[in-house]
C-alpha positions as CSV (number, residue, x, y, z in Angstrom):
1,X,-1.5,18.9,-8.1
2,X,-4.4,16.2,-8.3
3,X,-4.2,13.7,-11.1
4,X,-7.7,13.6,-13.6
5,X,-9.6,10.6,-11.9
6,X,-9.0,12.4,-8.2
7,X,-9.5,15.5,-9.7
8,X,-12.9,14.2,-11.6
9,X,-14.2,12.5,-8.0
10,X,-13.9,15.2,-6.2
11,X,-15.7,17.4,-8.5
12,X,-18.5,14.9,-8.4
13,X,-18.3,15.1,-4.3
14,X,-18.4,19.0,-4.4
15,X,-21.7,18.5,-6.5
16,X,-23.3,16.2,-4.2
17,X,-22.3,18.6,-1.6
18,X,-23.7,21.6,-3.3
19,X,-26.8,19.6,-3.8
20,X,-27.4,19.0,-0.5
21,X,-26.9,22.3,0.7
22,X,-29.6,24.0,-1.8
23,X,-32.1,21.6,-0.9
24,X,-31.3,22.6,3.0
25,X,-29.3,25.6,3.4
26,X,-28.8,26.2,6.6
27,X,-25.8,26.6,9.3
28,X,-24.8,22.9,9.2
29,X,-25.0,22.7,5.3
30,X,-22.8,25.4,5.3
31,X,-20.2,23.6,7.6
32,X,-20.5,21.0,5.1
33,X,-19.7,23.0,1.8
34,X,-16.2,24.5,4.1
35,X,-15.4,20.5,5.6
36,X,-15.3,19.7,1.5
37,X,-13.2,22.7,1.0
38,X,-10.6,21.3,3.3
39,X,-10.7,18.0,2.9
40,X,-10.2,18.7,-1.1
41,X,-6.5,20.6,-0.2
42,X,-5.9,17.5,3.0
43,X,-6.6,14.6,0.3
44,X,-3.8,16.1,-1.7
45,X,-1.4,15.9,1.1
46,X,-2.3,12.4,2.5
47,X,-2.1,11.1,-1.1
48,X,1.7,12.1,-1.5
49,X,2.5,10.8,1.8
50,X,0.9,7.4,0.5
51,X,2.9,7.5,-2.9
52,X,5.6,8.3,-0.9
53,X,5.3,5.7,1.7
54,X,5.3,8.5,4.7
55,X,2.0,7.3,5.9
56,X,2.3,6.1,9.7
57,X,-0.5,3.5,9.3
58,X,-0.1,0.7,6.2
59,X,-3.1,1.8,4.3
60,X,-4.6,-0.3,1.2
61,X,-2.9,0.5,-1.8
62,X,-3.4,0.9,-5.5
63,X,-6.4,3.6,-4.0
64,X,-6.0,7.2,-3.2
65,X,-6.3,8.9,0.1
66,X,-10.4,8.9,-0.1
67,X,-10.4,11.6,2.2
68,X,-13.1,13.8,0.6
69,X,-15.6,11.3,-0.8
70,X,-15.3,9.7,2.9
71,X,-15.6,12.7,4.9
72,X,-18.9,14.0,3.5
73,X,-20.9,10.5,4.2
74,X,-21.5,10.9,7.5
75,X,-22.2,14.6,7.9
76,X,-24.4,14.7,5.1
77,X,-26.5,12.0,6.2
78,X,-26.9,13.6,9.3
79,X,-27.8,16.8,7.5
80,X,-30.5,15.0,5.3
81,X,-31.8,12.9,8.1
82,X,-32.0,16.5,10.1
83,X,-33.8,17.9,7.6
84,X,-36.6,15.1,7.1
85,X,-36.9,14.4,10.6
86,X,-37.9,18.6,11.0
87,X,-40.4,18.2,8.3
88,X,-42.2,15.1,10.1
89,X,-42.0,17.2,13.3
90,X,-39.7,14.4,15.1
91,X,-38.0,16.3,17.6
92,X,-35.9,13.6,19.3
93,X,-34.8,12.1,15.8
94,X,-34.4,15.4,14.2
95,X,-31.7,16.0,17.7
96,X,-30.4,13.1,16.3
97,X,-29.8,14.0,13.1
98,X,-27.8,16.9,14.3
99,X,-25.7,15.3,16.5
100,X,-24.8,12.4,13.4
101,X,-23.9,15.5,11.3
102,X,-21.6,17.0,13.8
103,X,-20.0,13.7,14.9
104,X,-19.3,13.3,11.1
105,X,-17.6,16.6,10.7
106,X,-15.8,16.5,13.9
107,X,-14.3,12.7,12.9
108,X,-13.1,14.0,9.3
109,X,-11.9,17.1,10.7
110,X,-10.2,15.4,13.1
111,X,-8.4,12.8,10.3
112,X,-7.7,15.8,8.5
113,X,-5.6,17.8,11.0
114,X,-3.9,14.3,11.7
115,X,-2.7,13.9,7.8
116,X,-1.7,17.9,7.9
117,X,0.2,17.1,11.2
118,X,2.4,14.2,10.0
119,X,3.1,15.8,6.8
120,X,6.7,17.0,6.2
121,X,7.2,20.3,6.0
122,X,4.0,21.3,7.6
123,X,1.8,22.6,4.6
124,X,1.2,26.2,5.6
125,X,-1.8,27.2,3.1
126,X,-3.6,24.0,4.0
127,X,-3.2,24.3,7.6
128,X,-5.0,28.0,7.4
129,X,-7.8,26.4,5.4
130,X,-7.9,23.5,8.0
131,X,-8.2,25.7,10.8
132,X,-10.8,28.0,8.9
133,X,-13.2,25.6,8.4
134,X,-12.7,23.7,11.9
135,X,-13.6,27.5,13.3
136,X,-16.5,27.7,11.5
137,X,-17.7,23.9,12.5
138,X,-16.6,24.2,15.8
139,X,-18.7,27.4,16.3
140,X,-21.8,25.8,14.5
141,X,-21.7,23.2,17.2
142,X,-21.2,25.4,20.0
143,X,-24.5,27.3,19.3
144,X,-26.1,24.1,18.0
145,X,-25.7,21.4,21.0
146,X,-26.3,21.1,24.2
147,X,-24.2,20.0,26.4
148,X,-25.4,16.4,26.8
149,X,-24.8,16.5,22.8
150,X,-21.1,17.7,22.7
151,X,-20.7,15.2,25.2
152,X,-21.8,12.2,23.2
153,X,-20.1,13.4,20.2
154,X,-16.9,13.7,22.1
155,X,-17.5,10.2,23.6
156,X,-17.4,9.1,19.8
157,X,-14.1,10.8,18.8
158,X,-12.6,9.1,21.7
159,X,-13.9,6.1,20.7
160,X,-12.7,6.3,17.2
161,X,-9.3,7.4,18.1
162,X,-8.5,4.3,20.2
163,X,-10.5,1.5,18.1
164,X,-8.1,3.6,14.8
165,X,-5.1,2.9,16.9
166,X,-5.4,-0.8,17.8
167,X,-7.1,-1.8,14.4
168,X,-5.1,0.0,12.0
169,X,-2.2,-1.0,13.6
170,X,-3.5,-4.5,13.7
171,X,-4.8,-5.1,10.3
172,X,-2.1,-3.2,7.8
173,X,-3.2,-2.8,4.2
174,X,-7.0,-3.3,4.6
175,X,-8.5,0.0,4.6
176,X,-7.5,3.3,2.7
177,X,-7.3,6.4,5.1
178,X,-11.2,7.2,3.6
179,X,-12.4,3.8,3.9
180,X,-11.1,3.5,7.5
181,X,-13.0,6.9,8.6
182,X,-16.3,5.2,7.3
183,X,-16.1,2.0,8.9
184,X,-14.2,3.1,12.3
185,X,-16.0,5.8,12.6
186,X,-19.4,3.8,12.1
187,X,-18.2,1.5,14.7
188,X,-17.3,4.2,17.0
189,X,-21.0,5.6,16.5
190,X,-23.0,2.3,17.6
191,X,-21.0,1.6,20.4
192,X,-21.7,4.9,22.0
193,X,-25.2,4.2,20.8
194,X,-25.5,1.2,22.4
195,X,-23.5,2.0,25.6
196,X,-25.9,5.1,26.0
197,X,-29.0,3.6,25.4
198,X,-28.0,0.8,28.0
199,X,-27.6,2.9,30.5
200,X,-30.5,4.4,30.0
201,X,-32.6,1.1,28.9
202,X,-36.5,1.6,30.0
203,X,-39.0,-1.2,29.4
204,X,-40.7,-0.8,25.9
205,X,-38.8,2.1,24.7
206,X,-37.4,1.6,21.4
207,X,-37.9,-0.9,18.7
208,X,-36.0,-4.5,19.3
209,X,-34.5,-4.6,15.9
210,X,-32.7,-1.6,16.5
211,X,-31.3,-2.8,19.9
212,X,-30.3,-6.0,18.1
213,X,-28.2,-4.1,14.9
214,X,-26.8,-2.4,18.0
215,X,-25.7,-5.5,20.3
216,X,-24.8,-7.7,17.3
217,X,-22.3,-5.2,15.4
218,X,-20.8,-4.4,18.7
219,X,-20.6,-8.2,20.0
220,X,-18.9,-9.2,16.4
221,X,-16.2,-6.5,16.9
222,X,-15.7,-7.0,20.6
223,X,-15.2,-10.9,19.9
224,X,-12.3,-10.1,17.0
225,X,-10.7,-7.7,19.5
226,X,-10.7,-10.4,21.8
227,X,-9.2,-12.9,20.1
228,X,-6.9,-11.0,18.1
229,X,-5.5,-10.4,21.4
230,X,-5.6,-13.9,22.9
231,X,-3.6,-15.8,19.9
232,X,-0.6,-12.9,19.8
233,X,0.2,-15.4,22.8
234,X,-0.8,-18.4,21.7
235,X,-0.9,-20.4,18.1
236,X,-4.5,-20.1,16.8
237,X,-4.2,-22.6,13.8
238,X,-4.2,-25.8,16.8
239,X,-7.1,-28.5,18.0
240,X,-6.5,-26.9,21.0
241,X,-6.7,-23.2,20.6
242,X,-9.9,-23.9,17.8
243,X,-11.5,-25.7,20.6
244,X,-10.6,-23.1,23.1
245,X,-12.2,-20.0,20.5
246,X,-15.7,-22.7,19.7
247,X,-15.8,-22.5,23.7
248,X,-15.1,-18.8,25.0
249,X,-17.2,-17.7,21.8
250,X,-20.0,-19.2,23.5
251,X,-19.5,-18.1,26.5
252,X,-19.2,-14.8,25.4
253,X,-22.4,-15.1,23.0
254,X,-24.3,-16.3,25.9
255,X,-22.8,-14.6,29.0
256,X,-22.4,-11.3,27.9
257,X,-24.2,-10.5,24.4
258,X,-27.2,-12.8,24.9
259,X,-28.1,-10.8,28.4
260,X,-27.0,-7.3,27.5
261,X,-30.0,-7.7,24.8
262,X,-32.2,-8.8,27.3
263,X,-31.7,-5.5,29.5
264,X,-32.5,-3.9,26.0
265,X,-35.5,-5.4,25.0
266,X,-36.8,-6.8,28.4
267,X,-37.6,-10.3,27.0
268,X,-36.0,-13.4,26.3
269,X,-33.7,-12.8,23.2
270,X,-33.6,-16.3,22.0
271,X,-37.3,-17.0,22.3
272,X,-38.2,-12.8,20.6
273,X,-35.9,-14.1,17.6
274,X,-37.8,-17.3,16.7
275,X,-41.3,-15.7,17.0
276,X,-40.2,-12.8,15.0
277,X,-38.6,-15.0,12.2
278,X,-41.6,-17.4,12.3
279,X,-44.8,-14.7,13.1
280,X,-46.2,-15.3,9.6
281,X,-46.6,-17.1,6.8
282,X,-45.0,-14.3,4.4
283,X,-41.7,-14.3,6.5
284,X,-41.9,-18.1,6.6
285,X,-42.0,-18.0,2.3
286,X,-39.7,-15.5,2.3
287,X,-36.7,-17.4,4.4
288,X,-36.9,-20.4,2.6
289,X,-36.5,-18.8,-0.3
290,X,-33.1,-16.4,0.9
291,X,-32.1,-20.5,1.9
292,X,-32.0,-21.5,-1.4
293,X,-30.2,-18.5,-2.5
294,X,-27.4,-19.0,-0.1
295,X,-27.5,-22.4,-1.5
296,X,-26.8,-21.4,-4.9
297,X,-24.1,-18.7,-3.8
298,X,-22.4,-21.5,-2.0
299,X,-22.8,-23.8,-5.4
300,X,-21.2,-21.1,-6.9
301,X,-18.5,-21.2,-4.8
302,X,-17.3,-24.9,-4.7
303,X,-18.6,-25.0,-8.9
304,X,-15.5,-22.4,-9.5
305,X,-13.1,-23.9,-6.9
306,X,-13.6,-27.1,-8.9
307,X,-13.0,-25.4,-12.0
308,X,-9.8,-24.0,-10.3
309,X,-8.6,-27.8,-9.7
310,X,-9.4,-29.0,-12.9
311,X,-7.9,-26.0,-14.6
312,X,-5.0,-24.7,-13.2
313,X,-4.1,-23.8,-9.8
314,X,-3.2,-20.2,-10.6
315,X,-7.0,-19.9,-12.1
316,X,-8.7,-16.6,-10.7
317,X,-12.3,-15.8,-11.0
318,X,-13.5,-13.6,-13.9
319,X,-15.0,-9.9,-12.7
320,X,-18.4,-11.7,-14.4
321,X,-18.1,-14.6,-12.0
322,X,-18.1,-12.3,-9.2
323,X,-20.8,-10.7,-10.5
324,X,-22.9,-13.7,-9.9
325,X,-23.2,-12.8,-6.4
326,X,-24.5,-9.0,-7.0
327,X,-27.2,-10.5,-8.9
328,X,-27.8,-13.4,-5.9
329,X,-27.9,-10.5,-3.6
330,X,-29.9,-8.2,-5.7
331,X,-32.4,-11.2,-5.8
332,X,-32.2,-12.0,-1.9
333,X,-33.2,-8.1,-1.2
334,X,-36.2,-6.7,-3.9
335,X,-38.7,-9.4,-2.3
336,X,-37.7,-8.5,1.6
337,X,-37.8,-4.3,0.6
338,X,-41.5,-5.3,-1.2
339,X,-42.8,-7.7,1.2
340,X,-41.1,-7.5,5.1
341,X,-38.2,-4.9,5.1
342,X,-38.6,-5.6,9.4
343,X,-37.8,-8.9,8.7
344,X,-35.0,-7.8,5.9
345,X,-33.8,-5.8,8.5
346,X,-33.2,-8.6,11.3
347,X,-31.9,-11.0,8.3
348,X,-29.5,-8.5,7.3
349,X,-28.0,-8.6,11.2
350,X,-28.1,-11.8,10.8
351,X,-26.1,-12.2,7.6
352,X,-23.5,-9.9,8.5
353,X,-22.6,-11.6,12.3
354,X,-22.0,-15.1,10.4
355,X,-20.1,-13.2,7.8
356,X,-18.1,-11.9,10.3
357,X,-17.5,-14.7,12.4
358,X,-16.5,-17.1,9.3
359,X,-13.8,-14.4,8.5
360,X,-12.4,-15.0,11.6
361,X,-12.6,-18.4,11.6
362,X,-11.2,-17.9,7.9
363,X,-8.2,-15.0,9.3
364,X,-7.3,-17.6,12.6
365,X,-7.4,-20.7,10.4
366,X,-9.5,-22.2,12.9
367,X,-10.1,-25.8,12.6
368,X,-12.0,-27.4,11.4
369,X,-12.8,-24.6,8.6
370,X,-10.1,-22.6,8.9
371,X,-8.2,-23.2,5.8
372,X,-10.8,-24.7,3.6
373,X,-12.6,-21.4,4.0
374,X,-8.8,-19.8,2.9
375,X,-8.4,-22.2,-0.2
376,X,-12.4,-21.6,-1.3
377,X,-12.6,-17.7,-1.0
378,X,-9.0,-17.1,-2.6
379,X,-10.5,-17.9,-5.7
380,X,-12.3,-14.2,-5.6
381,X,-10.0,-12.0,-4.3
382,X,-8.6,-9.1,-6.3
383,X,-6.5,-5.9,-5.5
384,X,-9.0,-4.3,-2.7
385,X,-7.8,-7.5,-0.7
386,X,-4.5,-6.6,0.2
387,X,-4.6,-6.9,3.7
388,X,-4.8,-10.1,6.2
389,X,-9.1,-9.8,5.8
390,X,-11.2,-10.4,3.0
391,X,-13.4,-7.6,3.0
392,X,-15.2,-7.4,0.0
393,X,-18.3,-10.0,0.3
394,X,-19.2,-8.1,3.5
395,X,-18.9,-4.6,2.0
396,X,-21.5,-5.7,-0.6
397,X,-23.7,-6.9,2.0
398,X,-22.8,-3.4,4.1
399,X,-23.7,-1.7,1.0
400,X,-27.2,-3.3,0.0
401,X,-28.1,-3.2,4.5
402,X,-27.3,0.2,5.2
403,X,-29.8,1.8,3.3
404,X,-32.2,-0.5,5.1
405,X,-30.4,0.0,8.6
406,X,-30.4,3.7,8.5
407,X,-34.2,4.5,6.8
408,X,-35.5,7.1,9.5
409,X,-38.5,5.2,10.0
410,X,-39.8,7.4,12.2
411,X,-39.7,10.2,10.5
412,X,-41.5,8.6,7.4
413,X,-45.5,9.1,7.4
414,X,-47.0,5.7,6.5
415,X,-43.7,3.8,6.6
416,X,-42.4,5.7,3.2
417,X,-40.7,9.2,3.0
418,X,-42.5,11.5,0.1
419,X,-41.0,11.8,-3.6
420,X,-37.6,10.8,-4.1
421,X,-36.9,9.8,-0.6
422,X,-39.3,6.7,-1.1
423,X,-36.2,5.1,-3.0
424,X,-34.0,5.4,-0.3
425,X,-34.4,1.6,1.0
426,X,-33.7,0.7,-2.4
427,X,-30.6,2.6,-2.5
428,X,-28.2,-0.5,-2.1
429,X,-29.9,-2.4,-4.9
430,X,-29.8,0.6,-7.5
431,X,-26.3,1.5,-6.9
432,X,-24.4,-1.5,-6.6
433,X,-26.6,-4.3,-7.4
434,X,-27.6,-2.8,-10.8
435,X,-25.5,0.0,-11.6
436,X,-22.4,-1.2,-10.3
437,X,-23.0,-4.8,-12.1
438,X,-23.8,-3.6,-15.3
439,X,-21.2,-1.2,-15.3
440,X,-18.9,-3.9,-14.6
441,X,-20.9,-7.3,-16.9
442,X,-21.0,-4.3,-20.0
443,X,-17.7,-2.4,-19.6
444,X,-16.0,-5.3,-19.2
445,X,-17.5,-6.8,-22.5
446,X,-18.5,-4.5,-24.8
447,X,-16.9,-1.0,-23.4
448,X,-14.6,0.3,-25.8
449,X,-14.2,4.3,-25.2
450,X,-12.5,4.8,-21.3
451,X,-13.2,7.4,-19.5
452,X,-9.7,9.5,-19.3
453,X,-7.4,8.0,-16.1
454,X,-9.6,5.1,-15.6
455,X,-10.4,2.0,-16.9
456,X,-13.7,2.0,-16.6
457,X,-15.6,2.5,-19.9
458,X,-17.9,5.4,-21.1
459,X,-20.7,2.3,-22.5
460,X,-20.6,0.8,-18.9
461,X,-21.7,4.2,-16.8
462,X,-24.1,5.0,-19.6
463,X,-25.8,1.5,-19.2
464,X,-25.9,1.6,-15.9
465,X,-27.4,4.7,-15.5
466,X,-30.2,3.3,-18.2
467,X,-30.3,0.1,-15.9
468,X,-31.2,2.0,-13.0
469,X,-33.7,3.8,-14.7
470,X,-35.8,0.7,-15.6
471,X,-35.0,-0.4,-12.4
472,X,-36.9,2.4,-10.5
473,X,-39.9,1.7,-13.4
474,X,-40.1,-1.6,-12.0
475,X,-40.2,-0.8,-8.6
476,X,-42.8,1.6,-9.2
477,X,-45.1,-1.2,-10.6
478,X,-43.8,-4.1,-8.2
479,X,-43.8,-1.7,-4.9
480,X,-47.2,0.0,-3.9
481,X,-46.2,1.9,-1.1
482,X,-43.5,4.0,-3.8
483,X,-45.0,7.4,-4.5
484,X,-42.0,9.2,-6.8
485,X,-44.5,13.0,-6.7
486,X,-43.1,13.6,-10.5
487,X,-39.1,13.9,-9.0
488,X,-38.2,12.0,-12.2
489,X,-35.6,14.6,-12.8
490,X,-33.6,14.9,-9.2
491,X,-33.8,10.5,-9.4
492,X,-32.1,10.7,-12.9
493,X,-29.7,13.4,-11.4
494,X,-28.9,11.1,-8.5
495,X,-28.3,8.2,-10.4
496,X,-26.4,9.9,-12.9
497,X,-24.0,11.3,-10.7
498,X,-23.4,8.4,-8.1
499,X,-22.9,5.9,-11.8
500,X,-20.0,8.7,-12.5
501,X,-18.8,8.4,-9.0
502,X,-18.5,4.8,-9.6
503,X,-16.6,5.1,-12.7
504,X,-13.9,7.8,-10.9
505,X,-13.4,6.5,-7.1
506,X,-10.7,4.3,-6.1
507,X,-12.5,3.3,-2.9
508,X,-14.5,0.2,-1.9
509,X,-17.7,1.1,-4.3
510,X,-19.9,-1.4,-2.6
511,X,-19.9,1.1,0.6
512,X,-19.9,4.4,-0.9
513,X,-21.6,4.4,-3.8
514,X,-25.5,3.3,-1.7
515,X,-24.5,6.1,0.6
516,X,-23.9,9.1,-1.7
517,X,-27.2,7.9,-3.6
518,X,-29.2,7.4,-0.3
519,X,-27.7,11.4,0.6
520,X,-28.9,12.2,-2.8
521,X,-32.5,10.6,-2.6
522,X,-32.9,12.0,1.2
523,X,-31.8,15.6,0.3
């Protein structure tokens, strides 16, 4: 059956789950506790196929399925964004929290019968369980959406299915089954987003931020897919063919994203950025001080490489070392969450477009960066970057954004939600900028007793947990607008059980852990 640490994570999922659906309880938290069930007895059958190399996809090894602590992000966000939205009275948002919670379940359900279906022989008690708790979703949904609704959810499983084909098939050995369901299926999401909300763009309707987290992750991944396709025929490491990707790059930045964001947001895109960036004097303080930061992180960088050349050429940064950056990071995000989160949002788009980019310039060995980028970033690679990408640097950013990105402002009286909730935003820095780095600085140094089937230590969770704690103390003296309403027993809960996540899951930590605790703070 399950080995301890699988056995230990899931446990820790089921009580997250369970969580959830006491604070809710109703229909969809329900689905929720029977998707778990499933996806439990599926993650057991994905995970032989992966130690037995049966998988059809190359998935990311040294890592587990990930199929449980995976499926449960998206529907329970949905369920916990539901929930708040109802309690605001947002209608429309609250809609839209249902149809993110069946989206979720319908994509993990959907990965699930796929695992049972290649699996040989065909496990007959998990394929009754499977098709249980699809019944029960499936008829949740059915007296739960309207028809515009199962449309658009449908919309996104098709989406999902095609952009899991070409990109799993493309890029072998970056994602674990788990890891790919998050960030396809988040994918998947914003393009229908954007796609609908195009079609139905009316002038002053929405918030431009949103519009431009929806154009710019779309434009990033429509660019890859267009290359990636464009140098199977043709050698991308030439003058030439770098000259030829500078070029249609800009073509396509200014031909296709730069006026699909201006039928969003009905102004010029160029000009809306600038003034926002520059509207006051704060925001003005604030981004030459990020500046400097991404100066030191880059002084970092080229400090180690030259260490590496002095050293030895097989030198390979310390887990300390690349630790420096959580801190870097943890220090770029308090001041935007305490003084401009708007303007944390849009530098946070920002960030993860040149991120993106400079991997591809980094994955085509475009010139003239191309393979300096490859020789500086090699330096901090370890066993989650398997695969052709480098990954990790823009799950951490992922992980401290998404908290910001997905905040249901709307639903928040006076721009904070009541109690826990007004931790959410802060959920990125708390899980992985403090807990996950001390973890890491103190287990790695001073941890002595490991927790059984891991080798992460018992003294690193513990002062982790304690380092969030004082964490949230200074954010309640730092942060006016926090208002905890005496839930100093749930927070402790949540950070407690998302620092023991940390110390069990094989997956990418910088994306799951600020989820589960953002589910956790929401609920």
């Amino acid at each position: 059956m399950f080995n301890q640490p699988v056995l230990v994570e899931s446990l820790l999922v089921f009580g997250v789950v369970l969580s959830v659906h006491a604070a809710v309880w109703d229909r969809f938290s329900w689905c929720a506790v029977a998707l778990a069930l499933q996806a439990f007895y599926v993650q057991f059958k994905w995970d032989r196929l992966l130690q037995l190399g049966g998988a059809v996809f190359q998935f990311r090894g040294a890592a587990n399925s990930g199929l449980l602590p995976a499926s449960m992000v998206i529907p329970l966000l949905g369920v916990v964004m539901k929930e708040r939205c109802r309690a605001a009275g947002i209608v429309y948002f609250e809609r839209f929290g249902v149809v993110v919670a069946s989206t979720g379940m319908l994509l993990a359900l959907f990965l699930s019968v796929l695992a049972v279906g290649i699996t040989k022989p065909v496990p007959t008690n998990t394929c009754i369980l499977t098709g249980v708790a699809g019944s029960v979703i499936i008829y949740t949904m059915k007296h739960s959406l309207t028809v515009s609704e199962v449309i658009e959810v449908l919309e996104v499983l098709l989406i999902f299915v095609y952009l899991s084909m070409i990109l799993l098939y493309l890029l072998p050995r970056c994602f674990t089954p788990g890891e790919a369901l998050l960030v396809l299926g988040g994918v998947s999401f914003v393009l229908n987003q954007l796609i609908k909300r195009s079609l139905n763009a009316v002038e002053g309707r929405g918030d431009p931020i949103d519009f431009f987290l929806l154009v710019a992750v779309v434009g990033v991944v429509l660019l890859g897919l267009f290359f990636t396709v464009l140098f199977v025929f043709m050698d991308s490491g030439t003058w030439i063919s770098s000259l030829f990707f500078h070029m249609m790059t800009a073509v396509l930045a200014l031909g296709v994203i730069m006026p699909w964001l201006y039928r969003l947001i009905h102004r010029n895109p160029l000009f809306w950025l600038l003034q926002f960036l520059f509207q006051t004097q704060t925001r003005l303080y604030l981004l030459l001080y990020w500046t400097f930061l991404a100066a030191s992180a880059c002084g970092v960088v080229f400090y180690q490489n030259a260490k590496r050349s002095s050293e030895s050429k097989k030198h390979q940064a310390s887990t300390i070392t690349r630790k420096y950056f959580h801190f870097i990071v943890v220090a770029t995000y308090v001041p935007g969450l305490i003084y401009d989160r708007q303007l944390l949002y849009v530098a946070a788009v920002l960030c993860l477009a040149v991120f993106i980019f400079l991997e591809y310039v980094r994955y085509f060995r475009i010139k003239p960066f191309g393979q300096t980028l490859r020789h500086l970033l090699s330096l901090f690679l370890d066993e989650r970057d398997s695969g052709p990408l480098i990954l990790t640097h823009i799950y951490l950013l992922l992980g401290m954004s998404l908290p910001v990105w997905l905040f249901p402002r709307s639903c928040a009286p006076k721009g904070t939600l009541p109690g826990a909730g007004a931790l959410v935003p802060y959920s990125g820095v708390l899980a992985v900028g403090v807990g996950d780095t001390i973890a890491s600085v103190f287990g790695s140094t001073m941890g002595e007793i490991k927790w059984p089937g891991t080798k992460k230590t018992f003294e690193g969770t513990m002062t982790a947990i304690f380092a969030q704690i004082i964490a949230v103390a200074l954010i309640l003296i730092f942060d006016s607008s926090v208002n905890l309403n005496s839930s100093y027993a749930w927070i402790l809960a949540s950070v407690s059980l998302v620092s023991l996540l940390e110390a069990y899951t094989t997956q990418i930590d910088n994306l799951l852990l600020p989820l589960y605790l953002q589910i956790m703070l929401m609920a």
